[in-house]
C-alpha positions in Angstrom: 0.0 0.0 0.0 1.3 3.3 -1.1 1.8 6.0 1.5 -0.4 9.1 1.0 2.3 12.1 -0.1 -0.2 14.5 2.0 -0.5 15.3 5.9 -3.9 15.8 7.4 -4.3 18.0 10.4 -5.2 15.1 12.2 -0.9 13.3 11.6 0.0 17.0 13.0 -1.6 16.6 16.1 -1.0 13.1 16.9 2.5 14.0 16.1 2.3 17.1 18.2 0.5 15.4 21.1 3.0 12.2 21.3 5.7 15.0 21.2 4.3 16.7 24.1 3.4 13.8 26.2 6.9 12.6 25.4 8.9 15.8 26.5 6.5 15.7 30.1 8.1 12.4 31.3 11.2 13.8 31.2 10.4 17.2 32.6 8.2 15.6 35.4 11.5 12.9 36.3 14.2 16.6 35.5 12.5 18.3 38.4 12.2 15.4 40.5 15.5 15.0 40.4 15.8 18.4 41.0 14.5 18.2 44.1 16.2 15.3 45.2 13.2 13.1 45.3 13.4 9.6 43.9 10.7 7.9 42.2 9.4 6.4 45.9 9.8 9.5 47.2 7.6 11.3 44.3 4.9 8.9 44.1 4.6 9.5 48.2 3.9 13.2 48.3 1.6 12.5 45.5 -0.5 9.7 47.4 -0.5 12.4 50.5 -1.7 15.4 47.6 -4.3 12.7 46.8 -3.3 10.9 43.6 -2.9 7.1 44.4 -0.2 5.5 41.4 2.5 2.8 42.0 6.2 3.3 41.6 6.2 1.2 38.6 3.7 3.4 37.0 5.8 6.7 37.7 8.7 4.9 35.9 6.9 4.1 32.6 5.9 7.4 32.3 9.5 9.0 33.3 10.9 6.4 30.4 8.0 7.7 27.8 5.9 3.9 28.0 3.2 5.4 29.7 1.5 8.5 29.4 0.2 10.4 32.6 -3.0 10.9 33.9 -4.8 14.4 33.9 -4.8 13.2 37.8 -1.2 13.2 37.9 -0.5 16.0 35.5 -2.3 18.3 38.3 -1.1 16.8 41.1 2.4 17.5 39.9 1.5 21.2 39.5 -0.1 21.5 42.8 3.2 19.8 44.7 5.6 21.7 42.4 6.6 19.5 40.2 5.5 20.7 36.9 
């Protein structure tokens, strides 16, 4: 099958979106490490802000396997992470 020599607004957001969700991994494990919290640390304050996720969870998103939750995304904000 031939590839379409065209991109539809809908290949620029997926693009944009993956690129964005890619880049918060890091930034949310870059001011972690900023603060000199490790992953068991980070996912502590965030079960005591209210946002229950395992260790192993906070590492697939870190390493760009998973992508994080709205949940998490404003729980970061509201304990400085993000």
């Amino acid at each position: 099958m031939a590839k379409p020599d065209y991109v539809t607004k809908n290949d620029i957001i997926c693009c944009m979106s993956e690129k964005l969700l890619r880049s918060t991994g890091k930034r949310i494990r870059a001011l972690r490490d900023d603060r000199g919290w490790n992953q068991t640390d980070f996912v502590d304050i965030l079960k005591k802000n209210g946002t229950e996720i395992r260790r192993s969870t906070m590492s697939s998103i870190e390493n760009d396997v998973n992508n994080p939750s709205v949940e998490v995304l404003i729980t970061n904000r509201y304990v400085g992470a993000v």
